[in-house]
VEXZAMI-538242 format. One record per residue (C-alpha): residue number from 1; residue in three letters; chain; x, y, z. Coordinates in steps of 0.001 Angstrom, whole numbers. Layout:
! VEXZAMI-538242
[NUM, 'ALA', 'A', [X, Y, Z]] ...
END
This chain:
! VEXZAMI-538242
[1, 'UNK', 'A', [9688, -15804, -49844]] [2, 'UNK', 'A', [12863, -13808, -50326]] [3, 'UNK', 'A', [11592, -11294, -47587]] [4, 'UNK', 'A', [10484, -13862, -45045]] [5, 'UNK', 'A', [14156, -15438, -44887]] [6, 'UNK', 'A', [15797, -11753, -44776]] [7, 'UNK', 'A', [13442, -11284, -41672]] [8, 'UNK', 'A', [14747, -14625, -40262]] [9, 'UNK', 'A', [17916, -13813, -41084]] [10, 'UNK', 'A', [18622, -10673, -40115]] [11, 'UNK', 'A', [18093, -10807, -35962]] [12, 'UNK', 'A', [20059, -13739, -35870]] [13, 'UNK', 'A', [22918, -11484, -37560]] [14, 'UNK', 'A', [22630, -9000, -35141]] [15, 'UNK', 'A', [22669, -11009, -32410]] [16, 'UNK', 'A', [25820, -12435, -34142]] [17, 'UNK', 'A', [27733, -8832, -34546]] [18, 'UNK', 'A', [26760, -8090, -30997]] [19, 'UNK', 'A', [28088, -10619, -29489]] [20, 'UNK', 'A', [31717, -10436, -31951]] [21, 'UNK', 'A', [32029, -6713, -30248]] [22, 'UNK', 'A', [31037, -7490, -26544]] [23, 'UNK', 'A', [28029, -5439, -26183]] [24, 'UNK', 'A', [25637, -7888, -25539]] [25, 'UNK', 'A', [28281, -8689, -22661]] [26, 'UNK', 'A', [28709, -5615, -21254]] [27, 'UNK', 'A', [24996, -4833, -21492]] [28, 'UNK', 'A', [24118, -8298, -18891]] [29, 'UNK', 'A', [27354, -6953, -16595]] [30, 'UNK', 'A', [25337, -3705, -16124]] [31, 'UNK', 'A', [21804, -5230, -15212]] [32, 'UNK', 'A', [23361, -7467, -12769]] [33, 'UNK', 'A', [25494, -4725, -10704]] [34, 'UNK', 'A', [21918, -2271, -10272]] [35, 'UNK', 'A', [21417, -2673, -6594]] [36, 'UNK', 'A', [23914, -4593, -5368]] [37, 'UNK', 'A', [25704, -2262, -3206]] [38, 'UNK', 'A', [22629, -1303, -1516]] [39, 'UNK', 'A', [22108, -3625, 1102]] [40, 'UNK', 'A', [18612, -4601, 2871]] [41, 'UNK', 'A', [19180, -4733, 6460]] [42, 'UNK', 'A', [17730, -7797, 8060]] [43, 'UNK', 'A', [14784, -7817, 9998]] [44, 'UNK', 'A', [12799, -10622, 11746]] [45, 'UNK', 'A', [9597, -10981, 12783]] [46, 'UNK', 'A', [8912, -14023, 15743]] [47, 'UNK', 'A', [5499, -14459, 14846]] [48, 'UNK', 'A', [3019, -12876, 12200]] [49, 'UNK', 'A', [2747, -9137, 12281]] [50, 'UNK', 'A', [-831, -6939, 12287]] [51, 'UNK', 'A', [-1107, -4452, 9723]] [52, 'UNK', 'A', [-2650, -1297, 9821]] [53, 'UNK', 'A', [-4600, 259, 6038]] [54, 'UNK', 'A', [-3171, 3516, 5157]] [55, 'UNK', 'A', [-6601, 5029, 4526]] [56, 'UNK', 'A', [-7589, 5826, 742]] [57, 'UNK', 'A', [-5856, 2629, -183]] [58, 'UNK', 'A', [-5523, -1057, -29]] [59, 'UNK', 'A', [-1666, -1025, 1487]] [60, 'UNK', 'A', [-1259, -2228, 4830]] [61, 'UNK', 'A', [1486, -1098, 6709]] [62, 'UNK', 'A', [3086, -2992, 9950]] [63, 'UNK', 'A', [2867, -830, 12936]] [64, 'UNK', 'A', [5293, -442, 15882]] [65, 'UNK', 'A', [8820, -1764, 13886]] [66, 'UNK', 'A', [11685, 615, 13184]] [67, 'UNK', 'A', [11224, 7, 9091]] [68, 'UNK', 'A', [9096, 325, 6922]] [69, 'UNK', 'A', [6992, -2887, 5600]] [70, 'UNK', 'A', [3804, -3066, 3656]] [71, 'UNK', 'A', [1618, -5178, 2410]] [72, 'UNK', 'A', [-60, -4721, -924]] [73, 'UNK', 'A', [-1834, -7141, -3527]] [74, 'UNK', 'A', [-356, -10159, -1789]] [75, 'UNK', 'A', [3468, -9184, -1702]] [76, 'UNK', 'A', [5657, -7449, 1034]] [77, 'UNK', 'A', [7325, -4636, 164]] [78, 'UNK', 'A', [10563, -2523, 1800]] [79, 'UNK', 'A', [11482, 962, 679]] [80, 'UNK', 'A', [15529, 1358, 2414]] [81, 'UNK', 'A', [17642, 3821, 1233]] [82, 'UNK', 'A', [15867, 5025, -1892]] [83, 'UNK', 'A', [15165, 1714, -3270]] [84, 'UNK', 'A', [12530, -959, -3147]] [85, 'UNK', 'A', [12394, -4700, -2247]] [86, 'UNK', 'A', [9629, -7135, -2692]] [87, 'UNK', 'A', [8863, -10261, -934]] [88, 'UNK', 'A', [6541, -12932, -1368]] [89, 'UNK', 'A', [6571, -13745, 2800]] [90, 'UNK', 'A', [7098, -10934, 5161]] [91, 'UNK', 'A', [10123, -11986, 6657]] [92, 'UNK', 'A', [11666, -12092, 3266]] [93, 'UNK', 'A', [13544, -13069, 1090]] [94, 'UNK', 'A', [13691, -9721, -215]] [95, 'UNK', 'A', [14432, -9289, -4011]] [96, 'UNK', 'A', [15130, -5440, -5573]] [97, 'UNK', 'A', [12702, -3941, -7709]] [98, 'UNK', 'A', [13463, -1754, -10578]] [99, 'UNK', 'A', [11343, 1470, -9828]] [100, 'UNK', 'A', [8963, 655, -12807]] [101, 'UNK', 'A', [8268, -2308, -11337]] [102, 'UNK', 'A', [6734, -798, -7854]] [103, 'UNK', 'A', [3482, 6, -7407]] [104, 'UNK', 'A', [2232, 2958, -7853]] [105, 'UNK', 'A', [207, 3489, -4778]] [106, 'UNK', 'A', [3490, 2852, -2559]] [107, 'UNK', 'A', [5547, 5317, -4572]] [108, 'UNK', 'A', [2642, 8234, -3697]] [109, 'UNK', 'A', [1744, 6998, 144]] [110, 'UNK', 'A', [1645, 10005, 2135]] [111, 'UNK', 'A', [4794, 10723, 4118]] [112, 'UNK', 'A', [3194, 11187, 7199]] [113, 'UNK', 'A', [1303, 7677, 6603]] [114, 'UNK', 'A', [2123, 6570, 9918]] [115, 'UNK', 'A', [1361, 9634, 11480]] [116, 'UNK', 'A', [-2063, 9484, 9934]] [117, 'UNK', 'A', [-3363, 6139, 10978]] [118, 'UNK', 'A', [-2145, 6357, 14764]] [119, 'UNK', 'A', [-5330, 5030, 16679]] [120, 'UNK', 'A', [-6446, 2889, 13880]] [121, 'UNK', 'A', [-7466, -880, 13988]] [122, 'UNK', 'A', [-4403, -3329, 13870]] [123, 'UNK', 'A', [-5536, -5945, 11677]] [124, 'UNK', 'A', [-4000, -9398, 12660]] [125, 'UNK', 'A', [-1966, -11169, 10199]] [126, 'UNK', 'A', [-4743, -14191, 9778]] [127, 'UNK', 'A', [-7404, -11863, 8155]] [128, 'UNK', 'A', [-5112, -9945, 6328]] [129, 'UNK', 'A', [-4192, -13270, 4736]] [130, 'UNK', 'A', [-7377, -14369, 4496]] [131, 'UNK', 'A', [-9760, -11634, 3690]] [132, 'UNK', 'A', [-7527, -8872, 1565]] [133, 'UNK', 'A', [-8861, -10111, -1883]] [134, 'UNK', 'A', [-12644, -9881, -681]] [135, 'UNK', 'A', [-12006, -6431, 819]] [136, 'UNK', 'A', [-10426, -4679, -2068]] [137, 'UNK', 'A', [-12748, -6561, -4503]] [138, 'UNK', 'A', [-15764, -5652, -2442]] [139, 'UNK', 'A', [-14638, -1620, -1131]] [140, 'UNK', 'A', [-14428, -2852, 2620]] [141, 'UNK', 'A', [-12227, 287, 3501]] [142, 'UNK', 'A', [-15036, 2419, 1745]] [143, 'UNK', 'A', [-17595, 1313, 2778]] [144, 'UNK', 'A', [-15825, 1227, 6649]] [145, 'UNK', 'A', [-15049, 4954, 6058]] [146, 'UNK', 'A', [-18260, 5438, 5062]] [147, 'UNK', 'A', [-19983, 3769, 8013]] [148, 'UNK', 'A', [-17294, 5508, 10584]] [149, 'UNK', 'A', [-18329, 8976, 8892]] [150, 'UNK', 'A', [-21866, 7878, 9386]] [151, 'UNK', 'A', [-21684, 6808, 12949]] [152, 'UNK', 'A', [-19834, 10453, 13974]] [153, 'UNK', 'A', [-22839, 12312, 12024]] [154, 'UNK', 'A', [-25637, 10210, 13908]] [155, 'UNK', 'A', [-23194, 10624, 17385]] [156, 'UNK', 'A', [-23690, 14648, 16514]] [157, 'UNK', 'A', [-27168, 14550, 15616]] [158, 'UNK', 'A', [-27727, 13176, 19011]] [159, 'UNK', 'A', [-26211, 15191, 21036]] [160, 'UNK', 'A', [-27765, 18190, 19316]] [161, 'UNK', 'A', [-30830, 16808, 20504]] [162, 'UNK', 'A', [-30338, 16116, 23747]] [163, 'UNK', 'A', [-29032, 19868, 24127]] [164, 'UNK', 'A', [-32371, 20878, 22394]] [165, 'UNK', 'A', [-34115, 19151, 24635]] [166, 'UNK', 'A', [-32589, 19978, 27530]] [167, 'UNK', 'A', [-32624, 23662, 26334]] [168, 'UNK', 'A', [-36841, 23527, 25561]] [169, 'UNK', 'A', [-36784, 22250, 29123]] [170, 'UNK', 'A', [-34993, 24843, 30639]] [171, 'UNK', 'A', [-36911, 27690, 28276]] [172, 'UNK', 'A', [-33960, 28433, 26743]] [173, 'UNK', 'A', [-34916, 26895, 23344]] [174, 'UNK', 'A', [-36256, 28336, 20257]] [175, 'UNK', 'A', [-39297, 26301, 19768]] [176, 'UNK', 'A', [-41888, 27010, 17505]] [177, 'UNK', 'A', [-44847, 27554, 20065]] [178, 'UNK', 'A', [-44773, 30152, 23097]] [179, 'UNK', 'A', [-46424, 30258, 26363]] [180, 'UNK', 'A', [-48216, 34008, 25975]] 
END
């Protein structure tokens, strides 16, 4: 029993000579001031924007805007300046993130991510909204990439043939039977 109430007891006196010195104080000052004099510039979109995936993930990025916005796991988020924001809407409001808090996959996107993914499909807003849970849970992207790669291979293996062809038509191929 005696060590039970020393348990009990001995938080609440530390929270007790904390607070007598100031450094509980001083400690809440601190967390408060990260951030602040970093300021997110504004930024407005009229209507819903289309994303673009940055391939090998599930992050969506917004195409053709002079920041940097992306979509990922149902949030917004804004790198500016060396820090991150997050936002539940994508024209805010945008709250800072301690850097343990963003995710991973943003911190390690390619630089060149935009470069990368010029040409690709702009995904309205509406099925990003509606359909990202089913195509993360389900590999969409992978199985997309997987398709595309598919698709090119086929579009080779055709062509091929058609030169083959045309080749054994002209004599020029290397078939396996000869006119002697």
């Amino acid at each position: 029993m005696k060590r039970r109430i020393l348990i009990t007891v001995s938080p609440v006196v530390l929270l007790l000579i904390l607070s007598l010195f100031g450094i509980g104080k001083s400690a809440a000052e601190v967390n408060l001031s990260i951030g602040i004099n970093v300021p997110l510039p504004a930024y407005t979109f009229h209507e819903p924007p289309p994303v673009v995936v940055v391939p090998g993930t599930y992050a969506y990025y917004v195409p053709n805007v002079d920041v940097d916005i992306i979509f990922y796991h149902g949030y917004w988020y804004r790198p500016h300046e060396g820090h991150w924001y997050k936002a539940a809407a994508y024209n805010g409001p945008w709250v800072f993130l301690t850097p343990s808090k963003v995710p991973r996959v943003l911190v390690t996107l390619p630089p060149d991510y935009r470069v990368r993914t010029v040409g690709h499909e702009h995904i309205p807003y509406g099925q990003l909204k509606n359909h990202w849970r089913t195509w993360e849970k389900e590999n969409h992207w992978e199985k997309e990439s997987r398709r595309n790669e598919e698709k090119a291979w086929r579009g080779e293996e055709k062509e091929h043939h058609k030169e083959a062809k045309q080749e054994h038509k002209e004599g020029k191929g290397n078939g396996k039977h000869r006119d002697d």
